[in-house]
C-alpha positions as a Python dict, from the first residue, in 0.01 Angstrom:
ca = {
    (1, 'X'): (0, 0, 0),
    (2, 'X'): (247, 109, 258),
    (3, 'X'): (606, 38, 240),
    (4, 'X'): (614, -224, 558),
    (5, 'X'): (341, -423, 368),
    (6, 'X'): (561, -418, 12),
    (7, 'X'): (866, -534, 239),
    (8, 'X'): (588, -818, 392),
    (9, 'X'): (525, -857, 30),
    (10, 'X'): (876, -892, -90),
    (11, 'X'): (973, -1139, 194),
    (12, 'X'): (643, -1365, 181),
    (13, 'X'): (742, -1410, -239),
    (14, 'X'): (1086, -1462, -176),
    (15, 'X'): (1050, -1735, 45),
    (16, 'X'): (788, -1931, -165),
    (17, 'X'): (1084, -1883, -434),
    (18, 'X'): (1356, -2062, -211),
    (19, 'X'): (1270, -2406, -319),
    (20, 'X'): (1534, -2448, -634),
    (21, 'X'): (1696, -2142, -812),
    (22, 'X'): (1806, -2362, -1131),
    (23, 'X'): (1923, -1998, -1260),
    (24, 'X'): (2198, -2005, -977),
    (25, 'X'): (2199, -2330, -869),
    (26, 'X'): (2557, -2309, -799),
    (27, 'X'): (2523, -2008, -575),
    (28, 'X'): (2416, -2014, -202),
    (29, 'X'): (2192, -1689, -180),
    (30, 'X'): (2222, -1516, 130),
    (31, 'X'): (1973, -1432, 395),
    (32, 'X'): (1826, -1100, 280),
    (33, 'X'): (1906, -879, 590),
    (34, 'X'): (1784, -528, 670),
    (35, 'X'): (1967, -218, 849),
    (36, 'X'): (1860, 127, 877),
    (37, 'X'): (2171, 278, 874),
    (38, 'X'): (2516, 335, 694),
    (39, 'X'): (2747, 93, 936),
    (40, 'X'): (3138, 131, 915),
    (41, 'X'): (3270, -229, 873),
    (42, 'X'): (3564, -303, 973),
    (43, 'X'): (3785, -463, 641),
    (44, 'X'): (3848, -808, 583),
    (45, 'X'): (4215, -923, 735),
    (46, 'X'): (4315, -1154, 445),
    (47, 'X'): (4681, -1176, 567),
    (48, 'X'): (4629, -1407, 876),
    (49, 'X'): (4861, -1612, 723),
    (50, 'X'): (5257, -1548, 668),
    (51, 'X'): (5271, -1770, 366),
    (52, 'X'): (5369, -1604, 22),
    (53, 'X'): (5375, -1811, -333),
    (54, 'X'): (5530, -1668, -556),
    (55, 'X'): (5341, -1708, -910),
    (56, 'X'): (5669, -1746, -1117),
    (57, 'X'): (5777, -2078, -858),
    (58, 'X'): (5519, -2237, -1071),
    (59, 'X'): (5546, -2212, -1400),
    (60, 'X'): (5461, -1818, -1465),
    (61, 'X'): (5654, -1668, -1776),
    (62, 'X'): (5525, -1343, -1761),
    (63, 'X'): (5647, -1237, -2088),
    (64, 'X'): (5319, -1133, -2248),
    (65, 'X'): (5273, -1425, -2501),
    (66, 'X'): (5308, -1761, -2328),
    (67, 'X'): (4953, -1848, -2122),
    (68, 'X'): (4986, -1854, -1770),
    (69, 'X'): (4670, -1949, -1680),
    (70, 'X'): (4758, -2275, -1520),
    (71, 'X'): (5080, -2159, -1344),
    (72, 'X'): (4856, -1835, -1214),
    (73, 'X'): (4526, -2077, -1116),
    (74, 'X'): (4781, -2344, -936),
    (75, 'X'): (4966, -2083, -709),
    (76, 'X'): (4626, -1941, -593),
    (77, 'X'): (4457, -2284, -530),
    (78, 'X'): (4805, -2414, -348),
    (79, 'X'): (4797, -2119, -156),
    (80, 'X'): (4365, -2181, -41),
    (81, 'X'): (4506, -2556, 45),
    (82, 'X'): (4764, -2435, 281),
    (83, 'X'): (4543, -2214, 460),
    (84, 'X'): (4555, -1896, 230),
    (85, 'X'): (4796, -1639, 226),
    (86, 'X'): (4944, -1361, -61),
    (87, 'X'): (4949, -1500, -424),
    (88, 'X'): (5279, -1283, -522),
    (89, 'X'): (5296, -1165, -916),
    (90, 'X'): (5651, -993, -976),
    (91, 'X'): (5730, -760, -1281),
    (92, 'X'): (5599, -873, -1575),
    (93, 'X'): (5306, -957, -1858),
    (94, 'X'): (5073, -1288, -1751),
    (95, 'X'): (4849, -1350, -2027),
    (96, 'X'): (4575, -1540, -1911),
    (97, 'X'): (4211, -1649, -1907),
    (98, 'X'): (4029, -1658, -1641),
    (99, 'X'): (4159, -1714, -1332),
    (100, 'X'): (3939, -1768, -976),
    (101, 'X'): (4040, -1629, -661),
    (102, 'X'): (3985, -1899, -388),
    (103, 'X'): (3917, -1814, 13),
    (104, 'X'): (4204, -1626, 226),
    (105, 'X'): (4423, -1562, -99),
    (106, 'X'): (4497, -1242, -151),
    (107, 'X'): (4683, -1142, -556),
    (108, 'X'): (4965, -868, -478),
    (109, 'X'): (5032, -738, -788),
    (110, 'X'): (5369, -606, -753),
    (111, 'X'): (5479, -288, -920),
    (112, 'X'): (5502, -318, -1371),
    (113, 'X'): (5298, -633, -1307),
    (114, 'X'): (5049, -649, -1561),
    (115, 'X'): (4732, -913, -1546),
    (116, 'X'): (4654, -949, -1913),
    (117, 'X'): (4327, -1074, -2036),
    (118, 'X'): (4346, -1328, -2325),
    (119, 'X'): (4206, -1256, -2671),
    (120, 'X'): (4024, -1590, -2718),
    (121, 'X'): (3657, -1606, -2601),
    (122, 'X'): (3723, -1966, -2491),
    (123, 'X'): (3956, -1871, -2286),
    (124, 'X'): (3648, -1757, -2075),
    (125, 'X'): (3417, -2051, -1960),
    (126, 'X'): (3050, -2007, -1940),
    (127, 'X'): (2843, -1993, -1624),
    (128, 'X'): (2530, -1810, -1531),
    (129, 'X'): (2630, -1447, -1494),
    (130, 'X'): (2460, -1148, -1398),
    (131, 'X'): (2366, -883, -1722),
    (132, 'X'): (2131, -572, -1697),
    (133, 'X'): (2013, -737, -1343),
    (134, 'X'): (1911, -1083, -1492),
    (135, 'X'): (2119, -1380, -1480),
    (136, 'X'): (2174, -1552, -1793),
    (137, 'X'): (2425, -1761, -1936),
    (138, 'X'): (2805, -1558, -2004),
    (139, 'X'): (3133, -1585, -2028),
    (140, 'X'): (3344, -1545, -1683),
    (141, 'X'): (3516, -1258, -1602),
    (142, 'X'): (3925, -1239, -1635),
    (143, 'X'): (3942, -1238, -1232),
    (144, 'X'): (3625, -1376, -1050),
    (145, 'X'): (3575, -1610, -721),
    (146, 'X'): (3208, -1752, -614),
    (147, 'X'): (3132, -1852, -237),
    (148, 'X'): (3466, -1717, -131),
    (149, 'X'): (3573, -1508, 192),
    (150, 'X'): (3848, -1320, 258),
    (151, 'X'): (4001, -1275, -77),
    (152, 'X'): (4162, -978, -182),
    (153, 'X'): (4317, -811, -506),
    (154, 'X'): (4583, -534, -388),
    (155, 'X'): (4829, -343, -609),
    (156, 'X'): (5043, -118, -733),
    (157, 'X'): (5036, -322, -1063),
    (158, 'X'): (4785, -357, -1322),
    (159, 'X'): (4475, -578, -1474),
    (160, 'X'): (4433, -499, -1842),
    (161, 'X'): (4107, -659, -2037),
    (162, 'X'): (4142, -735, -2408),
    (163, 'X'): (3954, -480, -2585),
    (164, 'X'): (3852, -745, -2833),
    (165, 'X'): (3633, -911, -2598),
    (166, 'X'): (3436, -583, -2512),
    (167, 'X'): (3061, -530, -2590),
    (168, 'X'): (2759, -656, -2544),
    (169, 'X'): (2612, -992, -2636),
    (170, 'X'): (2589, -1014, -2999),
    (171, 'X'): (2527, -1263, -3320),
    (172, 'X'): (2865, -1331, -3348),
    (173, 'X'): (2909, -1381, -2978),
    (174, 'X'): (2528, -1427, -2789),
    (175, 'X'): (2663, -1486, -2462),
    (176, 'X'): (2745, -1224, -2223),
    (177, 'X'): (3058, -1116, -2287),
    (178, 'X'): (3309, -1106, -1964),
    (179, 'X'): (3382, -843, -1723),
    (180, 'X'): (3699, -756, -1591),
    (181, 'X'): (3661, -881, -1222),
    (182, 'X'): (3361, -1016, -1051),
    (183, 'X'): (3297, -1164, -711),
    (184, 'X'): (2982, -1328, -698),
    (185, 'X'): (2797, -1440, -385),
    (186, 'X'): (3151, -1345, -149),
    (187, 'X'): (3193, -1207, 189),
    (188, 'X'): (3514, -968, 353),
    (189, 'X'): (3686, -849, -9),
    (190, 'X'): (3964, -613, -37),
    (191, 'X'): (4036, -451, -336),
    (192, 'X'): (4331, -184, -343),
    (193, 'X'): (4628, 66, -498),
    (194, 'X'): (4585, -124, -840),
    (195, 'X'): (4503, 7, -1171),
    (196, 'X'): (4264, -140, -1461),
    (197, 'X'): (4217, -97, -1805),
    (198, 'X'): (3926, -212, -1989),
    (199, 'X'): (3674, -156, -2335),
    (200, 'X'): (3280, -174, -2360),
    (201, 'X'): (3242, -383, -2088),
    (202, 'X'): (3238, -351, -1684),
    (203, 'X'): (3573, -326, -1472),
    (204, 'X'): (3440, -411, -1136),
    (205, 'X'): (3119, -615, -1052),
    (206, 'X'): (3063, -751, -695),
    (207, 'X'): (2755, -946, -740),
    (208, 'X'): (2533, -1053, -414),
    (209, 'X'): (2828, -1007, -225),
    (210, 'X'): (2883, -836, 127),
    (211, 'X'): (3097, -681, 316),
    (212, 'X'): (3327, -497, 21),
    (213, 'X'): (3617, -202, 19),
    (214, 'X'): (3729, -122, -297),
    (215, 'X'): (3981, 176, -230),
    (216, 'X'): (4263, 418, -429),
    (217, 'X'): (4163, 168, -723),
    (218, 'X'): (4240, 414, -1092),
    (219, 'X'): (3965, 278, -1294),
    (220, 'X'): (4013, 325, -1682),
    (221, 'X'): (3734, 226, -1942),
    (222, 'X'): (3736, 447, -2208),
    (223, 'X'): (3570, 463, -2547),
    (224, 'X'): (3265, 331, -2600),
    (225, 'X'): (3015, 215, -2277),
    (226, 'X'): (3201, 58, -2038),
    (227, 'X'): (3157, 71, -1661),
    (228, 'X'): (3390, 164, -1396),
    (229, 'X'): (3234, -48, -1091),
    (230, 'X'): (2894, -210, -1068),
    (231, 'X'): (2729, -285, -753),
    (232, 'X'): (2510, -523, -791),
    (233, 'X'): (2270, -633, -482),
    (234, 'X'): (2558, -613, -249),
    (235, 'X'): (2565, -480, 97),
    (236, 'X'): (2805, -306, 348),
    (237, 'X'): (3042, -156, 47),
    (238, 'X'): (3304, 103, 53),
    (239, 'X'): (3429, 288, -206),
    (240, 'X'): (3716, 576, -159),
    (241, 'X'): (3988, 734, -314),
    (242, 'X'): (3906, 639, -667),
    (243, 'X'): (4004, 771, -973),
    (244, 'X'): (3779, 661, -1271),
    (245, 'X'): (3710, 756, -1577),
    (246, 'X'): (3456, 553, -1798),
    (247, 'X'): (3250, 568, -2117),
    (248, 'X'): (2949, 440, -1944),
    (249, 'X'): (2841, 504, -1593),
    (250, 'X'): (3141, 563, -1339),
    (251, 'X'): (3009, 343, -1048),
    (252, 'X'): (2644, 231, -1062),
    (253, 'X'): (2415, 56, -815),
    (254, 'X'): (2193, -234, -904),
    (255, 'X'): (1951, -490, -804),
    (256, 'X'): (1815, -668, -1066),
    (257, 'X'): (1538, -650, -1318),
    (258, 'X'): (1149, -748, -1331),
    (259, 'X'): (987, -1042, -1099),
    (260, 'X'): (1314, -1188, -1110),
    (261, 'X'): (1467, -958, -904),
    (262, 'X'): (1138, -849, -710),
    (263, 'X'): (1133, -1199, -637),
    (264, 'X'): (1484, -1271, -525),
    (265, 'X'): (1489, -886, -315),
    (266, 'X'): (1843, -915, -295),
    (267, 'X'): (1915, -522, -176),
    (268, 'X'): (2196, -314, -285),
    (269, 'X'): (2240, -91, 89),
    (270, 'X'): (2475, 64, 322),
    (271, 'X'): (2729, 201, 50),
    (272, 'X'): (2975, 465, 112),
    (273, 'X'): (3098, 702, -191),
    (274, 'X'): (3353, 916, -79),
    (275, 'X'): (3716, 1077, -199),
    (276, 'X'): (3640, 975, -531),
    (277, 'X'): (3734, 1132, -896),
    (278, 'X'): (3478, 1072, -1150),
    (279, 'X'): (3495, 1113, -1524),
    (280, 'X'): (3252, 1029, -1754),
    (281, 'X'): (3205, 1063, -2176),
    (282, 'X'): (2863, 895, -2238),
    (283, 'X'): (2661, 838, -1916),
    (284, 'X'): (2667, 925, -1542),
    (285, 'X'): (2911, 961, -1281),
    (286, 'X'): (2717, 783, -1048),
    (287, 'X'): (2440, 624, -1233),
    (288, 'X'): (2166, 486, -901),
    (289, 'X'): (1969, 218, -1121),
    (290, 'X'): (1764, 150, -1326),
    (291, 'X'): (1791, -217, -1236),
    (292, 'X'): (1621, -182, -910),
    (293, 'X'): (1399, -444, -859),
    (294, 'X'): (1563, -619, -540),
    (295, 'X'): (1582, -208, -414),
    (296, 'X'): (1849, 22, -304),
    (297, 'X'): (1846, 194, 27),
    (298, 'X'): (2147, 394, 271),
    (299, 'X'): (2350, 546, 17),
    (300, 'X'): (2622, 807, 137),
    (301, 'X'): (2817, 1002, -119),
    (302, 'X'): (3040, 1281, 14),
    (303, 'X'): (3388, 1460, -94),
    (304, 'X'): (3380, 1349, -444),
    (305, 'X'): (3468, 1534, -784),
    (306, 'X'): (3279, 1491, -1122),
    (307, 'X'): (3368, 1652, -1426),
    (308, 'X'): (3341, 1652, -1787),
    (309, 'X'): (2993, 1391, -1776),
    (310, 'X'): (2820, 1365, -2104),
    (311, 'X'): (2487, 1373, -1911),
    (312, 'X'): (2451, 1414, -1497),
    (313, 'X'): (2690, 1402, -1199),
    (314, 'X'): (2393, 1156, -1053),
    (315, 'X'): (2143, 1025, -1198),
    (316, 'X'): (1832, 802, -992),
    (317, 'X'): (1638, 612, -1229),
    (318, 'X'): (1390, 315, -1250),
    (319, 'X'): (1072, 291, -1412),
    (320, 'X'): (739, 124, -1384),
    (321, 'X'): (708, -243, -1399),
    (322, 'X'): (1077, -249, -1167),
    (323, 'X'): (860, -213, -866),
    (324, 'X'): (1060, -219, -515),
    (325, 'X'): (1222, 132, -382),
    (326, 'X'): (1514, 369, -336),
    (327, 'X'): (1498, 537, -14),
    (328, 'X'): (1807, 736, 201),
    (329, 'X'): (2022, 846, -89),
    (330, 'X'): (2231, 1128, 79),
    (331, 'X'): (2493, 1334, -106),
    (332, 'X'): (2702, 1613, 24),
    (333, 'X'): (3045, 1843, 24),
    (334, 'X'): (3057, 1737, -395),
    (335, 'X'): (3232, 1980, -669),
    (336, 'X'): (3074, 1947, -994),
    (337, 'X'): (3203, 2081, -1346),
    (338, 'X'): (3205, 2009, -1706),
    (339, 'X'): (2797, 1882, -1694),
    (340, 'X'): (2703, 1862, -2054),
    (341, 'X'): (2360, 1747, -1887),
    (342, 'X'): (2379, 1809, -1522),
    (343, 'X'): (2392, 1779, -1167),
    (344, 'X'): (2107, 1591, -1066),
    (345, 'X'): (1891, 1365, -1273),
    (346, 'X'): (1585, 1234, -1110),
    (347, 'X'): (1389, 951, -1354),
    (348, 'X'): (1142, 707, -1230),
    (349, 'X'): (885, 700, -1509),
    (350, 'X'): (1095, 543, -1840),
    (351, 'X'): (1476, 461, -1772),
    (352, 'X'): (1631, 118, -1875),
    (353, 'X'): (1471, -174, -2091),
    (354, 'X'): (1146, -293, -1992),
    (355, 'X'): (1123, -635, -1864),
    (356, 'X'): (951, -895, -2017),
    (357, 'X'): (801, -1019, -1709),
    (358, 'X'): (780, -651, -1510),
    (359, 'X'): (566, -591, -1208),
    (360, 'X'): (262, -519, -1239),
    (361, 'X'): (-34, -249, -1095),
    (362, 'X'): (119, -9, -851),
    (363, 'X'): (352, -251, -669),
    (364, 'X'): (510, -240, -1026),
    (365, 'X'): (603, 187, -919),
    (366, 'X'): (882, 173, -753),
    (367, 'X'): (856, 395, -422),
    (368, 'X'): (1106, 651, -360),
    (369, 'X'): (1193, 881, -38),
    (370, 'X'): (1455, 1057, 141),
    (371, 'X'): (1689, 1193, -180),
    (372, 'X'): (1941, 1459, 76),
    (373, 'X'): (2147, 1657, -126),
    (374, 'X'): (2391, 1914, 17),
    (375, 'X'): (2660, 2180, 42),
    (376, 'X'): (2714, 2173, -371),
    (377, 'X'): (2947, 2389, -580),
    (378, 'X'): (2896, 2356, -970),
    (379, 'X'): (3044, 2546, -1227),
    (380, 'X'): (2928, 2468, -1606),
    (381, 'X'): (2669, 2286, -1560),
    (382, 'X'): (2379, 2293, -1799),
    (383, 'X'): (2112, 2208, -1542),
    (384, 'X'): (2097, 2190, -1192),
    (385, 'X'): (1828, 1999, -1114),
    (386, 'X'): (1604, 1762, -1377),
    (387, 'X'): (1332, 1612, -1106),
    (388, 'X'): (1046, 1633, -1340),
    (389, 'X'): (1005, 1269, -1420),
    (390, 'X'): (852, 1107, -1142),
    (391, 'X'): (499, 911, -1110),
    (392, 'X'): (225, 1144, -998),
    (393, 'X'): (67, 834, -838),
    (394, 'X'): (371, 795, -636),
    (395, 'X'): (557, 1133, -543),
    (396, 'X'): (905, 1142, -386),
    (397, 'X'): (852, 1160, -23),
    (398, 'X'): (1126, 1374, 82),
    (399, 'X'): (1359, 1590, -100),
    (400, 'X'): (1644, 1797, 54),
    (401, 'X'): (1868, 2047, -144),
    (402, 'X'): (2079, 2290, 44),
    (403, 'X'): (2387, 2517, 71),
    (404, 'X'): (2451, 2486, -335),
    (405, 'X'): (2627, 2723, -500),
    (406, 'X'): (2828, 2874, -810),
    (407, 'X'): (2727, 2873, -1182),
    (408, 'X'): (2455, 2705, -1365),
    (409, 'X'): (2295, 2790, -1713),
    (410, 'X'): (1926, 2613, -1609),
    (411, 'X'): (1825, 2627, -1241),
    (412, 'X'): (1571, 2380, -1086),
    (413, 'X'): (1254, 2156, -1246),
    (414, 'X'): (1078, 1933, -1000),
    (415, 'X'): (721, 1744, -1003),
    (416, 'X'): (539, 1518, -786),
    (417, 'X'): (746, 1540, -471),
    (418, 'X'): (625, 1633, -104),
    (419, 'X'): (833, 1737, 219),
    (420, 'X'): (1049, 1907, -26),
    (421, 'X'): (1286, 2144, 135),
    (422, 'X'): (1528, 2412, -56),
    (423, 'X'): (1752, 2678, 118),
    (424, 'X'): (2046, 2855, 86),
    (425, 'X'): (2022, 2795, -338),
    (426, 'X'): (2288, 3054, -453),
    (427, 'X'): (2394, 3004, -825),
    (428, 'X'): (2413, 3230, -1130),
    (429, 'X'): (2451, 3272, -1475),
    (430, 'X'): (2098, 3028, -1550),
    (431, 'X'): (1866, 3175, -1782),
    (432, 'X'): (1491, 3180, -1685),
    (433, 'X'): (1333, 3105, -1332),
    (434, 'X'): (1565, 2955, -1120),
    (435, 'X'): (1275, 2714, -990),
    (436, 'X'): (986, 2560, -1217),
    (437, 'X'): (727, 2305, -1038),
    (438, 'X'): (457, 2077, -1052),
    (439, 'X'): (278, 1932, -758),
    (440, 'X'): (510, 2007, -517),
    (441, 'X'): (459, 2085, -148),
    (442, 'X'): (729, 2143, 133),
    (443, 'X'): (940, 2470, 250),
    (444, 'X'): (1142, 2691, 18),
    (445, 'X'): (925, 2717, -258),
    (446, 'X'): (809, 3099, -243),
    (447, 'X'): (857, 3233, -587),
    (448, 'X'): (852, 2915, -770),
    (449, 'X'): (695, 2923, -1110),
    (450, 'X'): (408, 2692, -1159),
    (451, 'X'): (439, 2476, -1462),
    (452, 'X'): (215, 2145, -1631),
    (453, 'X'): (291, 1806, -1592),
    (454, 'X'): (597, 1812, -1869),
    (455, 'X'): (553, 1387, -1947),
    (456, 'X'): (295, 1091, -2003),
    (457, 'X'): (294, 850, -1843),
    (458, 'X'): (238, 491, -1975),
    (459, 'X'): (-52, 303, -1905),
    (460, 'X'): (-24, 47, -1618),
    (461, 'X'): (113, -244, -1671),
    (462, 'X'): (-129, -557, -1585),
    (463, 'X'): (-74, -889, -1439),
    (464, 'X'): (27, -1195, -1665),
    (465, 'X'): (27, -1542, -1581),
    (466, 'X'): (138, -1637, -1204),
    (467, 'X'): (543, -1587, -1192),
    (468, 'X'): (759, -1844, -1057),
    (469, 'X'): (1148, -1839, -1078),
    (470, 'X'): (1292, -2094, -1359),
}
């Protein structure tokens, strides 16, 4: 099956689905629109307005033990009924529980303002939320708006979770536990010259939203798995001049898991990387998956920095039974150091949990083309290129790698990929051949050394009963 008749697919199921999403029946979904190209929005303006309220006018102690929730959560919904405007937060400690950003507000945190999360979990009420790209009921994050526009979070101070709350749904706690700040379903958001600090759970997570620039954000989440930003099924994004440094995957793209998110094919596309510092101690700088089910296209990384990564600088991965695809992923002008695993990671056949309800046959294989990689300096990295684990009954149409060079102890392992193309490959100090393949066809491969099929793959996953969103 081609990839116009998946899309046909895709569309025909989605809109049999419309009728009644009790999951997120308080979200509007938006239409799912295609480009096919990287387009340069132009940011939200969230200051049309001249009006400033000031957060301590209100009630705000800001001395690190009274709760300011209401006094915060009154100055940002008197400021949405005037017509929007800047929610000011002086010098100081809020503590606080959650707290939603309305439309046209924008939070200036000014500078030794500090946004602190409460320790109480019911401090946090419950909604549906999104988790491993299924929604499900959770806690709200410390800082989240739903059906807004225009809203904005700008700096120089501070948003600090409470590393209590961190984790993952447990006994003790079964509901999702929150993340740090999460848009879901908004349009035009500006997020800028702040800093946060956060524990074993996401920072950032822009849900079905559109239309985002998240920029010279320092992005602390240290310790255990924590991520720095999470896209999730958002389009038209922006992220530059980051510094982050995470336990778990720096920033990661997302579109959801299994027929729930084949059904819904809300797209994660047109995202910009660029200027960014990552830092990562148990995962991936940028981790591309493996929720992918709504699929990810028009990805641009460029002028970033990764170092000291417990596994790969990037790292594409899905499996069967996500279905969908991840097509124009283009990454160039990157300096790479301190890979424990890698550069490049390339897994399609068994990353992430499995779904209960996956897709099945080989619409359930998700289809991947167009992975452009270039001008590349590394130095101590382990491997340069892991591109082994991809489905021989769906090969990687089209794989660039050029103008890479500097020092690498393992060179390149690829299989099942055609229009491959390799030049200008100049890196030392990798024991062995510097290129190993398997079914592999394209330009630049004289001198390769021929190697077997290094995985199994699982049998195929058959149909269950007829799926229907409930």
């Amino acid at each position: 099956m081609d990839m116009k008749s998946n899309r046909r697919d895709f569309l025909k199921i989605s809109s049999q689905a419309a009728i009644g999403l009790p999951l997120i029946a308080s979200i509007r979904i938006p239409s799912a629109a295609v480009t096919g190209q990287i387009e340069k929005k132009k940011g939200p303006d969230t200051t049309k307005s001249s009006l400033v309220l000031n957060v301590r006018d209100y009630g705000a102690a800001g001395d690190g033990t009274t709760n300011d929730t209401v006094a915060l959560q009154q100055t940002i919904n008197r400021c949405e009924v005037l017509g929007g405007g800047e929610v000011l937060v002086p010098a100081g400690n809020y503590l606080t529980g959650t707290i939603q950003l309305r439309s046209n507000v924008t939070l200036h945190l000014e500078k030794d303002a500090v946004i602190s999360g409460s320790p109480d979990f019911n401090d946090y009420p419950v909604a549906q939320v999104r988790w491993e790209g299924k929604w499900i009921q959770g806690r709200t994050a410390l800082i989240y708006a739903v059906d807004a526009e225009n809203i904005g979070i700008k700096g120089p101070g501070k948003i600090a979770g409470n590393y209590a709350l961190g984790g993952r749904p447990n006994k003790e706690n079964p509901l999702r536990h929150p993340a740090l700040i999460e848009p879901i379903n908004c349009r035009n958001l500006v997020f800028e010259n702040f800093s946060t600090d956060y524990h074993l759970m996401w920072s950032i997570h822009p849900t079905y939203c559109e239309n985002i620039t998240i920029r010279n954000l320092t992005i602390r989440s240290t310790g255990g798995n924590g991520d720095g930003i999470d896209v999730d099924s958002c389009k038209h994004v922006l992220i530059e001049g980051c510094d982050i440094a995470t336990g778990d995957d720096c920033i990661s793209l997302k579109s959801g898991r299994g027929m729930e998110g084949y059904t819904l094919l809300k797209t994660t596309e047109d995202v910009q990387i660029r200027n960014c510092k990552l830092s990562d101690s148990i995962f991936a700088c940028i981790g591309i998956g493996s929720e992918t089910s709504g699929g990810i296209r028009n990805v641009l990384i460029e002028n970033c920095k990764f170092s000291n990564t417990k596994t790969y600088a990037i790292y594409i991965k899905s499996r069967p039974g996500r279905g969908a695809f991840i097509e124009d992923i283009t990454a160039r002008n990157l300096e790479v150091s301190g890979m424990k695993g890698g550069f490049l990671r390339m897994n399609i056949l068994g990353s992430g949990i499995q779904d209960p309800e996956p897709i099945p046959g080989n619409d359930g294989i998700p289809t991947i083309k167009n992975f452009r990689f270039s001008n590349i300096r590394v130095s101590d990295v382990e491997v340069l290129v892991d591109g082994t684990s991809i489905h021989p009954s769906k090969p990687l149409d089209g794989f660039e790698l050029s103008d890479v060079s500097g020092i690498c102890y393992k060179g390149i392992s690829l299989a099942n990929i055609k229009n491959a193309s390799l030049k200008d490959i100049k890196v030392s100090g990798f024991t062995g051949t510097l290129l190993s393949i398997c079914n592999v066809s394209g330009k630049g491969l004289e001198g390769a050394q021929t190697i077997d099929f290094p995985h199994k793959v699982s049998e195929e996953i058959t149909a269950g009963e007829g799926y229907k969103l409930r």
